[in-house]
Phi, psi and omega in degrees: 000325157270136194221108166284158165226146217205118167216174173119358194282143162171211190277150165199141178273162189268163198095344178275214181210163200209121179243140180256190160180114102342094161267136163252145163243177157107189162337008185304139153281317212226145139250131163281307180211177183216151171200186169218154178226161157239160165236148170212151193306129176065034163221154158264174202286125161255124177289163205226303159198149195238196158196147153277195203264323150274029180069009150316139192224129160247151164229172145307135158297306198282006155246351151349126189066349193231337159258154183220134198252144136250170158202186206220088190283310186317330189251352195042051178262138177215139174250121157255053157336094206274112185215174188030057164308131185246153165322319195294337199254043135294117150175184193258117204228116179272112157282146188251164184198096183266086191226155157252172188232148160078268157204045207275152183268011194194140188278191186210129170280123180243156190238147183283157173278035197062121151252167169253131183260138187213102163269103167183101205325000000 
C-alpha cells in the first residue's frame, strides 16, 4: 500500500554536491521517522541518517558534516543533502519510512527502491 519514490541519484565528480530526495504515498496515518542508508558493492548496508517527525536527526560518523537529512512532513517528503563527496560515498542509496498505515496499531518499515550515487572524476 506504501510506495517512497526516491530521485536525485548520479555522476557528481568529488568535491561536488548531490541533493536526494524521498516521497511515501498511500495509504499512510502517521510517519514515525524517515532516514536513509546506502550499500556499495561487497559492504554491508550502511545507515546514514535519520529525522523524526519532530525534527530530531541522528547521522552516522562517516557523513557527520558533510550530509544533511530534512524533511517536509505536510508532502511526506525526506531530503538528503550530500555536499564535499568522495569516491568512497559511491553506492546505491536507499530510503527508509517508518509509519503506520490504515488502522493498524503499530508501525512498519518500508524501503525506497535505491538510487545510485557514482563519485567520480
Amino acid at each position: 500500500q506504501v510506495q517512497l519514490v526516491e530521485s536525485g541519484g548520479g555522476l557528481v565528480q568529488p568535491g561536488g554536491s548531490l541533493r536526494l530526495s524521498c516521497t511515501a504515498s498511500g495509504s499512510i496515518v502517521s510517519i514515525n521517522a524517515m532516514g536513509w542508508a546506502r550499500q556499495a558493492p561487497g559492504k554491508q548496508r550502511e545507515l546514514l541518517a535519520s529525522i523524526t517527525s519532530s525534527g530530531s536527526t541522528n547521522y552516522a560518523d562517516s557523513v557527520k558534516g558533510r550530509f544533511a537529512i530534512s524533511r517536509d512532513n505536510a508532502k511526506n517528503t525526506v531530503i538528503l543533502q550530500m555536499n564535499s563527496l568522495k569516491p568512497e560515498d559511491t553506492a546505491v542509496y536507499y530510503c527508509n519510512a517508518n509509519l503506520r498505515v490504515g488502522i493498524g496499531v503499530r508501525t512498519h518499515d518500508y524501503w525506497g527502491q535505491g538510487t545510485q550515487v557514482t563519485v567520480s572524476s
